[in-house]
Residue, then its C-alpha position, 0 to 999 in steps of 0.5 A: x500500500x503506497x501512502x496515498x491510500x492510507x491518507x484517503x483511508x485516513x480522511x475518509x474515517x475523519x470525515x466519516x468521524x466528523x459527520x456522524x458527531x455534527x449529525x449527532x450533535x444535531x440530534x441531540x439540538x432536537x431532543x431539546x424540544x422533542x422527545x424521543x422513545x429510546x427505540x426511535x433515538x437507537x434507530x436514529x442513531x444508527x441511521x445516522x451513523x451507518x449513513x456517515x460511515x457509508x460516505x466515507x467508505x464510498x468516497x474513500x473507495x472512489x477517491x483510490x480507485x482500487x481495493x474497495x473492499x479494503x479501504x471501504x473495511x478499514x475506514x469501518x473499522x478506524x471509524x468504530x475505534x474513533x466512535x467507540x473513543x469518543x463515546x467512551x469519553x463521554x459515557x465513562x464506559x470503557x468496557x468492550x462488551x458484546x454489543x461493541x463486539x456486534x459494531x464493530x463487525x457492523x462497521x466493518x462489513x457496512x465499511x466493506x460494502x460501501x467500499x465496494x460500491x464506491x469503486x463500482x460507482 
């Protein structure tokens, strides 16, 4: 891998990174005033992450023109890390239980698929 590709994969999880905490920030502006069931909120938040990571998969995908799968899985797997940090900080839980387990292989095979589609398109 020359270093090209790894500074598309690079910015393709921080802009992936970037969007889903604007997005979440967002949301969390509209809670305010609008109140949510927790199981509206958790498909909200997937929406909203899924959605961030399968932009930057694509354009990551696109912008290298080749090994769309790869870029597309470790841009998944760098954007679970990022989340998983920057949700840690805020909820003091540094534990990697089941359901972080689950995400991360979510991550990654949605980064996959988007990667994929990003060089196919």
């Amino acid at each position: 891998m020359n270093t090209r590709f790894i500074k598309n994969i690079i910015k393709g999880s921080f802009l992936s990174s970037v969007l889903c905490i604007i997005l979440i920030f967002l949301l969390s502006l509209v809670m305010i005033k609008v109140d949510f069931a927790k199981n509206i909120y958790n498909i909200i938040y997937n929406v909203i992450t899924l959605t961030s990571l399968v932009i930057g998969g694509v354009i990551t995908a696109k912008v290298n023109e080749r090994k769309g799968w790869l870029s597309g899985g470790i841009v998944g797997i760098i954007f679970f890390i990022l989340m998983f940090i920057f949700s840690s900080i805020f909820k003091g839980n540094w534990d990697m239980g089941t359901g972080e387990q689950y995400r991360l292989l979510v991550y990654a095979i949605t980064g996959t698929i988007a990667g994929i589609l990003g060089v196919n398109m």
